[in-house]
C-alpha positions as a Markdown table, in Angstrom:
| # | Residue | x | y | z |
|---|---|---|---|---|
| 1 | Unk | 10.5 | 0.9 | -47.8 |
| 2 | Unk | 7.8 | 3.3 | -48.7 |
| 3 | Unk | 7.8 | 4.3 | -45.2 |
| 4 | Unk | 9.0 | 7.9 | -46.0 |
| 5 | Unk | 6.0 | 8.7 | -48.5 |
| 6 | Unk | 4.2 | 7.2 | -45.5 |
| 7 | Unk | 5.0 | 9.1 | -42.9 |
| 8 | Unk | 5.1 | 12.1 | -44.3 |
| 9 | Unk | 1.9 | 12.0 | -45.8 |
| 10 | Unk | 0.6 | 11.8 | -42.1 |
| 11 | Unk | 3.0 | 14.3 | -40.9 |
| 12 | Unk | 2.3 | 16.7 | -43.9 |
| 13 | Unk | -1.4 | 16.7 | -43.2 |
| 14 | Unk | -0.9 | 18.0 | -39.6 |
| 15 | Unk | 2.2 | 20.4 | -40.4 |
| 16 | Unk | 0.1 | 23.8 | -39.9 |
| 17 | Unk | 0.4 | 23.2 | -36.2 |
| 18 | Unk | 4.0 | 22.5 | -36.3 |
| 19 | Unk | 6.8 | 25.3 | -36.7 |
| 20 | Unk | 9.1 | 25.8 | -39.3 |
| 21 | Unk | 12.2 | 24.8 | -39.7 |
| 22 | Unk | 15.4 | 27.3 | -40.0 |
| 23 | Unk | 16.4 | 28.4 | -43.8 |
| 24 | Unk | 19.1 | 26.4 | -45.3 |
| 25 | Unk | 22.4 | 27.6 | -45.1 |
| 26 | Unk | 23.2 | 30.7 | -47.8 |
| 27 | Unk | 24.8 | 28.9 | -50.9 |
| 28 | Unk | 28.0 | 30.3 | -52.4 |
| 29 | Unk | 26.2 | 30.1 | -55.8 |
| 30 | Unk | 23.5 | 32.8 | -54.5 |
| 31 | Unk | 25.8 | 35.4 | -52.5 |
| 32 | Unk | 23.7 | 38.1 | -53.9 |
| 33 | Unk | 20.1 | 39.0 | -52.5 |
| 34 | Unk | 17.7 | 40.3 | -55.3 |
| 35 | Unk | 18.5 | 44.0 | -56.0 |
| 36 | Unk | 16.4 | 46.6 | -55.9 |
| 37 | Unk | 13.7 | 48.2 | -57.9 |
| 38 | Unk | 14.0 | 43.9 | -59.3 |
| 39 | Unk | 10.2 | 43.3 | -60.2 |
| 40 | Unk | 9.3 | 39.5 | -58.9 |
| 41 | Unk | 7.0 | 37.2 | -60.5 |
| 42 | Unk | 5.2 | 34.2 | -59.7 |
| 43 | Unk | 6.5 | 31.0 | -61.5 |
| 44 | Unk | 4.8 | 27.5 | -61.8 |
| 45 | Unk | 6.8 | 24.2 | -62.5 |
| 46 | Unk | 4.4 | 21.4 | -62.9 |
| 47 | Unk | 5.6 | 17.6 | -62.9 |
| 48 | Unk | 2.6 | 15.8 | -64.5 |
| 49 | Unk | 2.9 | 12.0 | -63.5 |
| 50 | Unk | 1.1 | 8.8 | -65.6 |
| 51 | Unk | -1.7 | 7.8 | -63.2 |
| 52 | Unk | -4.3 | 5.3 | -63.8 |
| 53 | Unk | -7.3 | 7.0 | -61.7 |
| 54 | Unk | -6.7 | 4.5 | -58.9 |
| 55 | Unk | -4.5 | 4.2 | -56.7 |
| 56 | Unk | -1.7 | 7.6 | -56.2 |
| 57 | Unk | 2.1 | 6.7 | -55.4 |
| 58 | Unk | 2.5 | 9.8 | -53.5 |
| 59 | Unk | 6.5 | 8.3 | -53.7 |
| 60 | Unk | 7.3 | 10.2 | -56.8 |
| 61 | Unk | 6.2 | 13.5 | -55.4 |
| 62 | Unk | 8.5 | 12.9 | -52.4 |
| 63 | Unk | 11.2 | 11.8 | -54.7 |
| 64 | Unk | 11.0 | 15.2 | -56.9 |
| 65 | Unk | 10.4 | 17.3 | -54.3 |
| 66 | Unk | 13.8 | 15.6 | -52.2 |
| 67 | Unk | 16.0 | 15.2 | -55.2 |
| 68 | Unk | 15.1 | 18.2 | -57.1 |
| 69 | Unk | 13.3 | 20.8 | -55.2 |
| 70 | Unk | 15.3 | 20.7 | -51.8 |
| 71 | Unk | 18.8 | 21.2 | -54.3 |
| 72 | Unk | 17.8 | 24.2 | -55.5 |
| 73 | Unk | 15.6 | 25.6 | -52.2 |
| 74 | Unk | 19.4 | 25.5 | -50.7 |
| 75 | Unk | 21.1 | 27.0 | -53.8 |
| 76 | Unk | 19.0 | 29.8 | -54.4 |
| 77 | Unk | 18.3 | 31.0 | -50.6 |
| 78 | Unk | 18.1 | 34.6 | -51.2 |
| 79 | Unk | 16.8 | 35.2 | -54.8 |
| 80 | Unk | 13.6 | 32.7 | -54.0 |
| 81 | Unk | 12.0 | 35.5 | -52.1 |
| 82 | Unk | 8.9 | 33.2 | -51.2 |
| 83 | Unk | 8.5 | 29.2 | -52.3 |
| 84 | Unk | 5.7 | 26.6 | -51.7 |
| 85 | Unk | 5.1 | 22.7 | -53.3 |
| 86 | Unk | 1.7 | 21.7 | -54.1 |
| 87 | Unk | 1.0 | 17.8 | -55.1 |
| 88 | Unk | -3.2 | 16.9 | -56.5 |
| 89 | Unk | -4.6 | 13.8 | -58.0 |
| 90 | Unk | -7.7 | 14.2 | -59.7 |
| 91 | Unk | -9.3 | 12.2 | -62.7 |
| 92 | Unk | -9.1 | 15.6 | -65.1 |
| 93 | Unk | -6.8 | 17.1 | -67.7 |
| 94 | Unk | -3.8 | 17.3 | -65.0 |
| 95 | Unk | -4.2 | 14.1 | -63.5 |
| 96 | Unk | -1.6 | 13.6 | -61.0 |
| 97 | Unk | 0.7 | 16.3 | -60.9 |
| 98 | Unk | 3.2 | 17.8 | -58.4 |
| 99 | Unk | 4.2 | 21.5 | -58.4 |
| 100 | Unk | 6.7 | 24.1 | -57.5 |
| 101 | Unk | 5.5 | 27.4 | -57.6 |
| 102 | Unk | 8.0 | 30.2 | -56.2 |
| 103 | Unk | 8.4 | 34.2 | -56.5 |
| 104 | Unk | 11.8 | 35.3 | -58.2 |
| 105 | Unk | 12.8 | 37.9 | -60.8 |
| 106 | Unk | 12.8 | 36.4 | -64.4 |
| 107 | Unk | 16.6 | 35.4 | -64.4 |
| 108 | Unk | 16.1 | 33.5 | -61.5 |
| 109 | Unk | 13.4 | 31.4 | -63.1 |
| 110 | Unk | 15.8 | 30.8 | -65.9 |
| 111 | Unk | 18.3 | 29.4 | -63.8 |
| 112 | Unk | 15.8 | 27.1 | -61.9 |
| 113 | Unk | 13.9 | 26.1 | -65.2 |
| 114 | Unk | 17.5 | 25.3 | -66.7 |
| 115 | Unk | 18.5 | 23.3 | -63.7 |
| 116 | Unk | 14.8 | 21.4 | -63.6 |
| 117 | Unk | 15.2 | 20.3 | -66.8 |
| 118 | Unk | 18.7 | 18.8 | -66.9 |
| 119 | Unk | 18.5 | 17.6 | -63.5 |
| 120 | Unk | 18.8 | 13.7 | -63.8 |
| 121 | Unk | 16.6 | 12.4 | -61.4 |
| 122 | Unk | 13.5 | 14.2 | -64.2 |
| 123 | Unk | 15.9 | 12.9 | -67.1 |
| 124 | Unk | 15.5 | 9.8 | -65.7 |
| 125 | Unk | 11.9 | 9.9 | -65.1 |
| 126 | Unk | 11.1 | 11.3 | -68.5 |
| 127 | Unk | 12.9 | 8.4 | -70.0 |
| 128 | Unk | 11.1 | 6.0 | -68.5 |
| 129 | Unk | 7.9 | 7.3 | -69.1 |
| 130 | Unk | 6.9 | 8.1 | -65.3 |
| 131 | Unk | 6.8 | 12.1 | -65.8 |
| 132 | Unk | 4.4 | 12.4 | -69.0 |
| 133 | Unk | 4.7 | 16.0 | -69.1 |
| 134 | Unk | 6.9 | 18.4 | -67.5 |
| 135 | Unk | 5.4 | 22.1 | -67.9 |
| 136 | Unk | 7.6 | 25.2 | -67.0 |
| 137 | Unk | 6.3 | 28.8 | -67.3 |
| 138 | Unk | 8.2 | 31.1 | -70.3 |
| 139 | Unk | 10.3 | 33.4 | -68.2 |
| 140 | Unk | 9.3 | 36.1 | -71.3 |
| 141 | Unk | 5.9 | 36.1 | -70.2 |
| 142 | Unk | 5.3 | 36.3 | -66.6 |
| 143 | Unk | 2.0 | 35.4 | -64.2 |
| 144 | Unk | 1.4 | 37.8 | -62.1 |
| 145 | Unk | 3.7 | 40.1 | -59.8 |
| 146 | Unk | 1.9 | 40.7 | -56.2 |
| 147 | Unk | 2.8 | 38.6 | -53.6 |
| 148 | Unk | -1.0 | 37.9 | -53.3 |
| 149 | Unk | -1.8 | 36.9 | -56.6 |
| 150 | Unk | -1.9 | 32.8 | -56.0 |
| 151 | Unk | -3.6 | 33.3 | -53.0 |
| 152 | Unk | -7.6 | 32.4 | -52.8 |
| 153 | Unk | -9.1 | 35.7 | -53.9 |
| 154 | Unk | -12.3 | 35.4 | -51.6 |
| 155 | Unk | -9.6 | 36.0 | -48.7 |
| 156 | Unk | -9.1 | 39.3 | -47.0 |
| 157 | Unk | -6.1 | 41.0 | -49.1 |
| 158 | Unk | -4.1 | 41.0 | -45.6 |
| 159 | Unk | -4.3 | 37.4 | -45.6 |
| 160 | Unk | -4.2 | 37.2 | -49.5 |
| 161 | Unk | -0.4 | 38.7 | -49.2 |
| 162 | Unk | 0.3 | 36.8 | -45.9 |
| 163 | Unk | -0.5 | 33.1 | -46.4 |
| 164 | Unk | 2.4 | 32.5 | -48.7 |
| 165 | Unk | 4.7 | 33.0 | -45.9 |
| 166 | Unk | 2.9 | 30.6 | -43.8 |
| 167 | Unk | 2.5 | 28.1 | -46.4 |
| 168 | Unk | 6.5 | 28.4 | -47.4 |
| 169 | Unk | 6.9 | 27.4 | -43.4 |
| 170 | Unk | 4.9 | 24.4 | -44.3 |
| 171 | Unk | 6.4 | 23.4 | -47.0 |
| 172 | Unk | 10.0 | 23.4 | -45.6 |
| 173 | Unk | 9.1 | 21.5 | -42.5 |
| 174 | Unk | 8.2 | 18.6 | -44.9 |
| 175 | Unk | 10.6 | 19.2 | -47.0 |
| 176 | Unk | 13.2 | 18.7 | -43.9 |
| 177 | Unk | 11.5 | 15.6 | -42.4 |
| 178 | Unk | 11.9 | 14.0 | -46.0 |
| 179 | Unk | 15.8 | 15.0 | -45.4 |
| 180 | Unk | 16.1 | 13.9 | -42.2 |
| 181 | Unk | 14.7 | 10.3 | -42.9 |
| 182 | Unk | 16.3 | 10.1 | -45.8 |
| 183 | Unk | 19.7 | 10.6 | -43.7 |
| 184 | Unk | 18.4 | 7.8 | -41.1 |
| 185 | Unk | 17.2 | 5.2 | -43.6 |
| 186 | Unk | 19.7 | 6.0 | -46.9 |
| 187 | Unk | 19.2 | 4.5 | -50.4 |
| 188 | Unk | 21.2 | 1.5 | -50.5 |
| 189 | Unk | 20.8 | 1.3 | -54.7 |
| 190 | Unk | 20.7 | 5.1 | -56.1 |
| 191 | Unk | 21.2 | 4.1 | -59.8 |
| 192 | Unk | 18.2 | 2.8 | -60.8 |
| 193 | Unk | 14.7 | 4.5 | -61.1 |
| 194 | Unk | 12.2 | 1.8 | -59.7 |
| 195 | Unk | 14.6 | 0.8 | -56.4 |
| 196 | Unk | 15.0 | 4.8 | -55.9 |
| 197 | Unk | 10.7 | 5.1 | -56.1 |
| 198 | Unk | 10.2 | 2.3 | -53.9 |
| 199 | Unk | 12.5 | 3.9 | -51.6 |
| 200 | Unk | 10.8 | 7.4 | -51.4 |
């Protein structure tokens, strides 16, 4: 295995020339689109991995963003107005750390946050000691509200309040070629945590 961290990494790296995918289909959970006159925020959710500087298993990344992300991309179609995932490895304070960052009203964010935290797959990975630190925003004090805010501020405001539209077509083609491998090549042994990270 390891072939899907693999691949993707390679794909992932030339996914601004390729076209995004179709949005998942509408979830009975979210049968409401975000009402009016709702002010949005930007939200962070930072998974901060143990990393020895060397080597990066880009794996666990996958495995988050397939086993935790994707669930709630699919339940939560219309409220997330724009989403992205960001992974980084660098020898600082954050180390190796993979994030979701997405653009909801404040009870949206709850939900997610709530569901993040008691999802098993991060149980699991708190437990044994892989995620050192898992860092959610407080939905009572929110970032920033313009669509534009988390985009580089030496860009043209146009492209400032564009670019997370593009990126969010990024992000969900590699979020769907992680899906659709996963459906070719399925987890034989699901239970454990180091089968399931050798896997992804």
């Amino acid at each position: 295995y390891k072939c899907i961290s693999i691949f993707i990494s390679a794909v992932f790296l030339a996914a601004c020339s390729a076209l995004p995918p179709k949005s998942p289909p509408t979830s009975q959970d979210d049968v409401s689109q975000v009402e009016p006159g709702t002010t949005l925020h930007w939200w962070y959710v930072r998974f901060q991995f143990h990393w020895d500087s060397q080597s990066v298993d880009w794996g666990k990344d996958v495995s988050i963003a397939h086993k935790v992300v994707l669930p709630i991309i699919a339940q939560y179609p219309k409220k997330l107005k724009v989403w992205r995932v960001h992974r980084r490895a660098a020898p600082d304070a954050a180390g190796h750390q993979f994030s979701f960052i997405f653009y909801a009203d404040a009870g949206t964010a709850k939900h997610v946050f709530t569901q993040i935290k008691t999802n098993s797959w991060v149980v699991s990975l708190i437990e044994h000691d892989i995620i050192r630190n898992l860092k959610l925003d407080d939905p009572d004090k929110p970032y920033a509200s313009e669509i534009g805010a988390t985009s580089d501020s030496n860009w043209d405001p146009i492209i400032q309040d564009t670019w997370p539209f593009f990126i969010e077509g990024v992000c969900r083609q590699w979020l769907a070629l992680i899906d659709k491998l996963a459906v070719q090549r399925p987890l034989e042994n699901h239970q454990t945590v180091q089968p399931t990270l050798e896997y992804y």
